[in-house]
N, C-alpha and C positions, 0 to 999 in steps of 0.2 A: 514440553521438551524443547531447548532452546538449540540449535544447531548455528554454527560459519559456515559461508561458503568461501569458499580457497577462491584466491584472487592473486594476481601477481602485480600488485600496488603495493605503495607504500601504506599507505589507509587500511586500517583494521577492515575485515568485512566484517559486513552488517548480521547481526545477531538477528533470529528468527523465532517466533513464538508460536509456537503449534496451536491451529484455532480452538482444539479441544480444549485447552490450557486458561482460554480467554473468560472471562465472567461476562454475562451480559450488561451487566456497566460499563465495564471497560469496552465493548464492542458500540454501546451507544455513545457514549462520550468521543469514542475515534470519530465517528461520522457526525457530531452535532455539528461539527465547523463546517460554513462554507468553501473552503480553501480544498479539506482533504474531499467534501462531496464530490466536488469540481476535477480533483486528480480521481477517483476512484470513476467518476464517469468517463472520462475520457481515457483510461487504463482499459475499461470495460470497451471500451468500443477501438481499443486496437488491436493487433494479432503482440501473443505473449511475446517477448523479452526484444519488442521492437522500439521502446521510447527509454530513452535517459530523461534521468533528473530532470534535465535543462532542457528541456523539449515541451514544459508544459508553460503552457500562458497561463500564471496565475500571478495575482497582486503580491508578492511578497518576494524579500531579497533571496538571498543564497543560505543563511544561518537559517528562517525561517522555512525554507522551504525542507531544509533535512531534519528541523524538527517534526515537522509534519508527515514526513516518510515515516523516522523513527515510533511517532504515534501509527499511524498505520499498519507497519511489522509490528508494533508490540501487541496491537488487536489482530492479528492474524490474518489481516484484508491484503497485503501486499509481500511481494518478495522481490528479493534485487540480488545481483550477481555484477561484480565487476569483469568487463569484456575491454580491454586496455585502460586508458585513461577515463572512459564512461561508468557506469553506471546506471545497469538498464534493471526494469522491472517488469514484471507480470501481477495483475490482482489474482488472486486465491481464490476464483470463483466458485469450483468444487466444493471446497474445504470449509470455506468459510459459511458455505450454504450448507453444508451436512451437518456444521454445527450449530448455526441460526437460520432457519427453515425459513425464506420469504425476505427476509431482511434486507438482502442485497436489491433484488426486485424490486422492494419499495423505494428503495433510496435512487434504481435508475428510470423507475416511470419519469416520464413526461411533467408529470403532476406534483412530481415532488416535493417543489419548492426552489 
């Protein structure tokens, strides 16, 4: 079940993919990339809807990097709400663990990769 969240931008808000909804494909293929591991660990280690977009140190421009978001909401790992001109997120840590048991855990060991 795909929900908006109301935003007072010009920018459409970000459509959201219920984790139930996700396949385990589509939840492995979100996280095979470097790019979204690297945002999904550093989401995991801040307090919820405290980092925008632009906040995260990762190798890729601006078009790239909202693809990488929108792969993440469409796997059910991330959610984002516009707060003025930002665009802040929370990872799905509950949710996305009720519906992949362990999964997220592996991806934030130490050991990862």
């Amino acid at each position: 079940m795909s929900n908006q969240t109301a935003g007072g931008s010009h920018r459409a808000a970000p459509v959201h993919t219920d984790p139930e909804e996700v396949s385990v494909l589509t939840a492995l293929s979100a996280v095979a990339d470097p790019v979204r591991i690297q945002l999904i660990r550093e989401l995991a280690g801040s307090a919820e809807w405290t980092r925008s977009c632009g906040s995260f140190d990762v190798p890729v421009g601006k078009a790239a990097l909202s693809h990488h978001f929108s792969v993440l909401r469409g796997a059910g790992l991330v959610e984002q709400r516009d707060e003025g001109p930002k665009r802040v997120n929370r990872l799905r840590r509950e949710e996305f663990e009720a519906r992949f048991p362990g999964l997220l855990d592996l991806l934030l060991r130490d050991d990862a990769g």
